[in-house]
C-alpha positions as CSV (number, residue, x, y, z in Angstrom):
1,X,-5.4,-194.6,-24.1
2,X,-8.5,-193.1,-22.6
3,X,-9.9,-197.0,-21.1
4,X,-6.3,-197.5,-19.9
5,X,-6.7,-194.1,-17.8
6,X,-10.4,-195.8,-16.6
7,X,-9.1,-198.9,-15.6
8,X,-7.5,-198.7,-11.6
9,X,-4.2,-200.2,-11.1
10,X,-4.8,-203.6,-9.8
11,X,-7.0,-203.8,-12.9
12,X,-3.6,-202.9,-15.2
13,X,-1.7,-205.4,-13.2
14,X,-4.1,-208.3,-14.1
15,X,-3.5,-207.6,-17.3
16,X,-0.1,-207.3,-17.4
17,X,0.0,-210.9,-15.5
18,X,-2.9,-212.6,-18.1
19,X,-0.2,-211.2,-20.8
20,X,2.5,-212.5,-19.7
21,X,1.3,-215.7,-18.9
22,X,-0.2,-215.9,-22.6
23,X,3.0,-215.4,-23.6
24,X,4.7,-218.0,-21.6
25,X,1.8,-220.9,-23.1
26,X,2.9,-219.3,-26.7
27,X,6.4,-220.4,-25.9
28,X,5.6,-223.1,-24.6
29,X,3.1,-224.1,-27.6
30,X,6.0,-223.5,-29.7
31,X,8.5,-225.7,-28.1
32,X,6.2,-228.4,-28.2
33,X,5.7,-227.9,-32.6
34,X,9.3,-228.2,-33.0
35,X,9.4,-231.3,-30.7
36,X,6.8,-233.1,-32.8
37,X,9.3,-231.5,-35.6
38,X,11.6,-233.9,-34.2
39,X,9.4,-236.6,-33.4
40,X,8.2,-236.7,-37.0
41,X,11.9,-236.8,-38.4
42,X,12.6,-239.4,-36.2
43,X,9.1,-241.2,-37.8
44,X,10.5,-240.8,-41.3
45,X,14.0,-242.2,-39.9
46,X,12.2,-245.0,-38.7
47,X,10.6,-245.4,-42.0
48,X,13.4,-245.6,-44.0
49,X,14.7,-248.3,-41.4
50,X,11.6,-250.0,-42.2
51,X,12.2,-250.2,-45.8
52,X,15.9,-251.5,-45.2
53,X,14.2,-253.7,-42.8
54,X,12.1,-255.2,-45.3
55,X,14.8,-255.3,-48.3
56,X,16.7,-257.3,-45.6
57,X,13.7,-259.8,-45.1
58,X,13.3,-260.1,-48.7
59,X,16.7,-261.4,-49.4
60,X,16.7,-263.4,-46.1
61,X,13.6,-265.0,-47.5
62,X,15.7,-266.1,-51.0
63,X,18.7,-266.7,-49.1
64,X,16.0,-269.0,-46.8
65,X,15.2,-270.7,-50.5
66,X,18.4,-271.8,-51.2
67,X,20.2,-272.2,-47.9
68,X,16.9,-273.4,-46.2
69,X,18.5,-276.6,-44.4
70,X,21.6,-274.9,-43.3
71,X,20.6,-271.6,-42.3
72,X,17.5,-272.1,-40.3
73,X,18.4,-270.9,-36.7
74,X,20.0,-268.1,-38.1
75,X,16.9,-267.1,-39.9
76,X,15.0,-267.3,-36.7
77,X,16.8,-265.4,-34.7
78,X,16.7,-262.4,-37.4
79,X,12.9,-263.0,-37.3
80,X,12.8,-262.5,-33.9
81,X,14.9,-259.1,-34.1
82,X,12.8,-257.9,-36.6
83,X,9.5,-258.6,-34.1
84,X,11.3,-256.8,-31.6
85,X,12.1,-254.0,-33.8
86,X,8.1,-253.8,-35.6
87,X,7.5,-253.8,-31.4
88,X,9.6,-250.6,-31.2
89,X,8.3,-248.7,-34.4
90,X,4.8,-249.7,-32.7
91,X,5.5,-248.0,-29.7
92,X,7.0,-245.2,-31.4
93,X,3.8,-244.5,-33.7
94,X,1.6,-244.5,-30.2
95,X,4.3,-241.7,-29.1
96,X,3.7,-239.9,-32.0
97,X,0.2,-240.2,-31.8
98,X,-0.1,-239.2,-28.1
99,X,1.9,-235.6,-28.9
100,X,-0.5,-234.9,-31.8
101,X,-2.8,-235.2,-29.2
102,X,-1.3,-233.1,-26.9
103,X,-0.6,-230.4,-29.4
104,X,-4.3,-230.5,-29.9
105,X,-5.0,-230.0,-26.2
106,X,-2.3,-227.1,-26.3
107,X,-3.9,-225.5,-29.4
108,X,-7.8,-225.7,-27.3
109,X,-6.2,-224.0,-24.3
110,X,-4.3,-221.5,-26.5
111,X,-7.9,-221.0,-28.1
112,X,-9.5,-220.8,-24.5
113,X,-6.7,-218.2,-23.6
114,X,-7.8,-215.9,-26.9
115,X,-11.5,-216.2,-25.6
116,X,-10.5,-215.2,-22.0
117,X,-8.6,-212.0,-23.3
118,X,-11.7,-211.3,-25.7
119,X,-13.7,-211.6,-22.8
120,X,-11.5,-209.0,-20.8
121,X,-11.8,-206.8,-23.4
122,X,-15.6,-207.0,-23.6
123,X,-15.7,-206.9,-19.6
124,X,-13.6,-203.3,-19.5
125,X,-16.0,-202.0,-22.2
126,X,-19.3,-203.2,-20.2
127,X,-17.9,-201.3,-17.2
128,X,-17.1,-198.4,-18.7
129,X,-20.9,-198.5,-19.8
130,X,-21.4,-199.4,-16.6
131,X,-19.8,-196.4,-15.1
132,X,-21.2,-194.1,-17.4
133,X,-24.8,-195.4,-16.6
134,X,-24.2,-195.1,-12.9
135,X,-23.1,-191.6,-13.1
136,X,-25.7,-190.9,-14.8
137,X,-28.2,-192.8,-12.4
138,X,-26.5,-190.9,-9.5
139,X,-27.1,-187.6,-11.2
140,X,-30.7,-188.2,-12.1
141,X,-30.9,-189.1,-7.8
142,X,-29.3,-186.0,-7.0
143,X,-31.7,-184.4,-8.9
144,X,-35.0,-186.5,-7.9
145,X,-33.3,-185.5,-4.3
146,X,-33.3,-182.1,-4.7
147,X,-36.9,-182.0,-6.2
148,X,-37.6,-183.5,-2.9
149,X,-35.8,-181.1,-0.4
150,X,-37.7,-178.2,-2.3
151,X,-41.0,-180.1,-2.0
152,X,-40.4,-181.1,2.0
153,X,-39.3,-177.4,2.4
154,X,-42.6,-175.9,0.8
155,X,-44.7,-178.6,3.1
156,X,-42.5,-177.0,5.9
157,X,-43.1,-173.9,4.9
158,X,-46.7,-174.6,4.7
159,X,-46.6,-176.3,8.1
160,X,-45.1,-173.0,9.6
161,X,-48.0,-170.7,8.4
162,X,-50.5,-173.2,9.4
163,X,-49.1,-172.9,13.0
164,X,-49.3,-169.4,12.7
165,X,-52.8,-169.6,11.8
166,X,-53.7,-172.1,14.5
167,X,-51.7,-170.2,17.7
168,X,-53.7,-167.0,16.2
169,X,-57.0,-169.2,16.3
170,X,-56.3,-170.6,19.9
171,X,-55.2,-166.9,20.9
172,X,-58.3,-165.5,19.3
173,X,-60.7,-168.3,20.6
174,X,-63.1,-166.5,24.1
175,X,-63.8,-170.3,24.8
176,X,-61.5,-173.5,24.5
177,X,-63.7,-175.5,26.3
178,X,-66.9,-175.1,24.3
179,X,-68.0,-178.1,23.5
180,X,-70.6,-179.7,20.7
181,X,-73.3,-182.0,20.3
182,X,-71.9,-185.0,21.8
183,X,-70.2,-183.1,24.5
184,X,-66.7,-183.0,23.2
185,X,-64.2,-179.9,23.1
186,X,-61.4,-179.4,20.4
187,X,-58.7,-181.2,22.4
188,X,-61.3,-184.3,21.9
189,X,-61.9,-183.7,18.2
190,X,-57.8,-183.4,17.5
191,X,-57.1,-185.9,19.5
192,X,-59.4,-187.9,17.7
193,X,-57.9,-187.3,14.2
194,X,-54.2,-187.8,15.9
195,X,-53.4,-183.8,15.4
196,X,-50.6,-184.2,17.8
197,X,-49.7,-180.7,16.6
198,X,-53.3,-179.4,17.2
199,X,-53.1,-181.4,20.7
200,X,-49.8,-179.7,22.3
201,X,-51.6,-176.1,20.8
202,X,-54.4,-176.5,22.3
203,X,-52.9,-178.0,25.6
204,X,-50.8,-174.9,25.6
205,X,-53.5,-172.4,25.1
206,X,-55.0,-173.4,28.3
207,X,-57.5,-176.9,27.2
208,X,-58.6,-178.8,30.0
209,X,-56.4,-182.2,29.5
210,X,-59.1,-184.4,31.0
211,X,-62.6,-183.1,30.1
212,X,-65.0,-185.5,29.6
213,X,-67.8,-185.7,26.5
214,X,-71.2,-187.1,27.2
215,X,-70.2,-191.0,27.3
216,X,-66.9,-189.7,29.8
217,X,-64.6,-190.6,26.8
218,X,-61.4,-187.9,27.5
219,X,-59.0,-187.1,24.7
220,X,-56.6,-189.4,26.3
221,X,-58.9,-192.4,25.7
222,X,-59.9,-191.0,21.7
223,X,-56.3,-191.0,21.3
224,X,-55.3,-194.8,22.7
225,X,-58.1,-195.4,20.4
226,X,-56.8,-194.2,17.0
227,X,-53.3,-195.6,19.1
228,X,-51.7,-192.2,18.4
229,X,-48.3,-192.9,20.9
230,X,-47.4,-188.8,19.8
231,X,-50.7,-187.6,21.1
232,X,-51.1,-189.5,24.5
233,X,-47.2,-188.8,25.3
234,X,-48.5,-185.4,24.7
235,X,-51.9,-185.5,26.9
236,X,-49.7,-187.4,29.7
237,X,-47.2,-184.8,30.1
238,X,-50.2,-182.6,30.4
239,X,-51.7,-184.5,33.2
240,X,-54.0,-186.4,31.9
241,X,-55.4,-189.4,34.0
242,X,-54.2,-193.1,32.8
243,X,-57.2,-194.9,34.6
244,X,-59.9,-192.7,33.9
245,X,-63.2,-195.0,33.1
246,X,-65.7,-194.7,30.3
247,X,-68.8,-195.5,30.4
248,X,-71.0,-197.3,30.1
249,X,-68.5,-200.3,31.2
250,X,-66.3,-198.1,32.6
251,X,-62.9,-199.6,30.5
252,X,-60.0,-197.1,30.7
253,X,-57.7,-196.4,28.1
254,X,-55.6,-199.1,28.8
255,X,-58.0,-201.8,27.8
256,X,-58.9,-200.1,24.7
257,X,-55.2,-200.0,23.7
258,X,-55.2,-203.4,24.8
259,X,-58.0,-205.0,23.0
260,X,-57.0,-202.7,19.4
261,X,-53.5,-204.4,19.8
262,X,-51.3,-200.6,20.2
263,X,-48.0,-201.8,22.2
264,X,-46.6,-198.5,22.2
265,X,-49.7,-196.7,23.9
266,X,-49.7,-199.7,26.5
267,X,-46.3,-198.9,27.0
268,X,-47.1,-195.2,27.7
269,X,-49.9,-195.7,29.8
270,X,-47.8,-198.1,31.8
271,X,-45.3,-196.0,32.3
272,X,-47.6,-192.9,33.5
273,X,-49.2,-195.2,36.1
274,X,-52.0,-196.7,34.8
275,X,-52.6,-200.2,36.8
276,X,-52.2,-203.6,34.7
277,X,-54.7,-205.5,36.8
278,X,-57.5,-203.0,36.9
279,X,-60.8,-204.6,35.8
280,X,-63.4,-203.1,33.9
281,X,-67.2,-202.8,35.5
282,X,-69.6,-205.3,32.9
283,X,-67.1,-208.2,32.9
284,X,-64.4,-207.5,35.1
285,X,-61.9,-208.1,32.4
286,X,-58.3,-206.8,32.8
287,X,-56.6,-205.5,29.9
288,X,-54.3,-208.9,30.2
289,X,-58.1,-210.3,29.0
290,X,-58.9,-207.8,26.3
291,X,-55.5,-208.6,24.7
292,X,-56.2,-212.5,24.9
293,X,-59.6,-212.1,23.7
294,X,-58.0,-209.7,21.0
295,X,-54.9,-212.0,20.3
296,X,-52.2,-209.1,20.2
297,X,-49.1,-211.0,21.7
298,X,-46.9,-207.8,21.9
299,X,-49.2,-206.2,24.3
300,X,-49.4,-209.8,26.2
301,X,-45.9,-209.7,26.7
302,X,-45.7,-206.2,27.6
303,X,-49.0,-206.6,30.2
304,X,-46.9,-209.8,32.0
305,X,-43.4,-207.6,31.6
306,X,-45.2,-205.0,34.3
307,X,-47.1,-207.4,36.4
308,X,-50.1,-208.1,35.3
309,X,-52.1,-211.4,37.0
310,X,-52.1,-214.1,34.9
311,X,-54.4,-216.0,36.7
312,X,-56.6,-212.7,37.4
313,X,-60.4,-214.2,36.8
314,X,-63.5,-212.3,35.3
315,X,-67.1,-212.9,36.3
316,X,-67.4,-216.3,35.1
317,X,-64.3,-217.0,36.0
318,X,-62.7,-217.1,32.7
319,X,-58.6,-216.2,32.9
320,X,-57.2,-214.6,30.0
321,X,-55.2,-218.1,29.2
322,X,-59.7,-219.5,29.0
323,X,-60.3,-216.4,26.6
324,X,-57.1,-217.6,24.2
325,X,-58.1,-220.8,24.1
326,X,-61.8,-220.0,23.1
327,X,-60.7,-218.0,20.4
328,X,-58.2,-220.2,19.0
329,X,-54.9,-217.6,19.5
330,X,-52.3,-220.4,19.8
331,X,-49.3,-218.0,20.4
332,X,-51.3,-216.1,23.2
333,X,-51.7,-219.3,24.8
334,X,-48.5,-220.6,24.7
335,X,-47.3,-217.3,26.2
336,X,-49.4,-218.0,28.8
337,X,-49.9,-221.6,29.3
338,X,-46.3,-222.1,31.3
339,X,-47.1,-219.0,33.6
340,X,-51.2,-219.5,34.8
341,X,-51.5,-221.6,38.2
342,X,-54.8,-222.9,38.4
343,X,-56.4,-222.6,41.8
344,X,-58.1,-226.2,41.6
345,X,-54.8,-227.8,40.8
346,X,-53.2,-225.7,43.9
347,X,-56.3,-227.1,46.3
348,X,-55.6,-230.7,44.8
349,X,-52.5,-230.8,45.6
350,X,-52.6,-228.9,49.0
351,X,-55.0,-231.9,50.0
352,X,-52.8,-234.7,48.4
353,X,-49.8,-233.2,51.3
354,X,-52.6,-232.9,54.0
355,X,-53.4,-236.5,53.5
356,X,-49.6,-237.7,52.9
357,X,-49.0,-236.1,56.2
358,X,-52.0,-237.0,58.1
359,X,-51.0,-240.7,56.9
360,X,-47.3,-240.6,58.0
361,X,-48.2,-239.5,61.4
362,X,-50.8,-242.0,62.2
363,X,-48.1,-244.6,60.5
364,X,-45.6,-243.3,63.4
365,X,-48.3,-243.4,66.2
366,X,-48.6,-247.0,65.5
367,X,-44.8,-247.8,65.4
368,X,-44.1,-245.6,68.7
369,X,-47.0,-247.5,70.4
């Protein structure tokens, strides 16, 4: 009684269908015994008609002895009857042996139909293992869950004093912009490590967003470096400068995003201004270069996606399509290779029409004249 209550109803109503039609193949199974019944009383019938059969031929065969001459069609015909008959006992023995057959067949699927229902049986007692085991999975989950909550809530908790602690340090602190031996303040150092939490603090106790260190790096540029997207949406809604340059090859922040393959930084610094096709001072290389040379394709596509100049050239006139193919980035350079226009092949064929026209005209001079 207690698996019937586990199994649903459509479950019950299988089973109440598989029963019934096991029952039907019983009756059927049974109807088919007491037909070979019959067929097998019809066999000893024939038999016995046999055995008559045979009596007959014996007494044909001394009546054949002694009435040979005059009786010789007659005895030919009843040979041919008996043929005839043997024939029909033949055909009735292949019967017979083609429902023993079947009743074998019925006997494997009534066999088959006992397996099935076993099977059933053993299938309602795996899921109710089944069940039990996923009940118990869930509850073990809940509980791995809960363990969690309580952990995230004492790393919140802990979170929470440590903000206390730093607003209380920036409160306390005479100085933010002090800075140490390479120059830097403590907006450079968190921006550095990708404190984004550290970063808004200190942006709200009063840092300077764009002080520069000894090398003119900013805390913008540390943090396109590390490609923290938190911190630079944090230092640009301070106010910080997209195309500020660093020396000593005065790249901006942009090309280092570029060139360390950070999309989401690109996409920031795009956003807040900074200019796609805005070279650097050693090689004049746009950030569209640094990301060929680099091979990031996401950034490629983002750079073409807000104008940059494909066929923008550096100072050996190199284009970012020349700096893919050098370095063997095959998906760069089929990003590119439909969009570059090369200025030679523009001069070629601005020539070629020069001369096609110049031609045509000196072919219509000589017509008209």
């Amino acid at each position: 009684m207690y698996q019937k209550k586990l199994l649903d109803p459509l479950k019950e109503e299988a089973l109440r269908r598989h029963r019934e039609g096991l029952q039907a193949k019983g009756k059927k199974v049974k109807k088919l015994a007491e037909e070979l019944q019959t067929e097998r009383q019809k066999t000893a019938t024939y038999q016995d008609q046999l055995g008559k059969l045979r009596q007959e031929l014996q007494a044909e065969q001394e009546m054949r002895c002694q009435l040979k001459k005059s009786k010789e069609e007659a005895l030919r015909l009843h040979r041919e009857e008996l043929q005839a008959k043997g024939k029909e006992v033949k055909k009735l023995a292949e019967e017979l042996q083609m429902e023993c057959l079947k009743t074998a067949s019925y006997q494997d699927q009534l066999g088959k139909l006992r397996q099935e229902l076993e099977a059933g049986r053993e299938m309602r007692r795996q899921l109710k293992k089944s069940k039990e085991e996923a009940l118990r999975r869930h509850r073990e989950e809940l509980q791995a869950k809960g363990e969690e909550l309580k952990k995230l809530a004492q790393e919140l908790q802990v979170e929470h004093q440590k903000t206390a602690e730093l607003r209380a340090a920036a409160e306390a602190r005479p100085n933010l912009q002090q800075k140490d031996s390479q120059g830097r303040t403590e907006l450079h150092r968190a921006a550095e490590r990708g404190d984004t939490h550290r970063v808004q603090l200190l942006l709200d106790a009063g840092s300077l967003v764009n002080a520069e260190d000894h090398d003119g790096c900013t805390p913008l540029y540390l943090a396109a470096i590390e490609g923290c997207q938190d911190a630079c949406r944090a230092l640009l809604a301070a106010g910080a400068r997209p195309d500020m340059k660093v020396r000593p090859n005065n790249s901006s922040a942009l090309h280092v995003a570029a060139v360390l393959g950070h999309p989401a930084v690109c996409e920031l610094l795009l956003a807040a201004g900074a200019r796609p096709n805005e070279p650097d001072d050693a090689s004049q290389w746009t950030a569209l270069h640094w990301a060929a040379f680099s091979g990031h394709a996401p950034v490629v596509q983002l750079l073409l996606q807000h104008g940059a100049e494909r066929g923008a050239r550096d100072k050996q006139g190199w284009t970012a399509l020349d700096l893919a193919h050098q370095y063997r980035h095959t998906e760069v350079a089929a990003m590119l290779q439909g969009f570059v226009c090369n200025a030679d092949t523009v001069a070629a064929l601005g020539l070629f029409l020069i001369v096609t026209l110049v031609c045509l005209c000196c072919g219509c001079y000589l017509i008209l004249h």
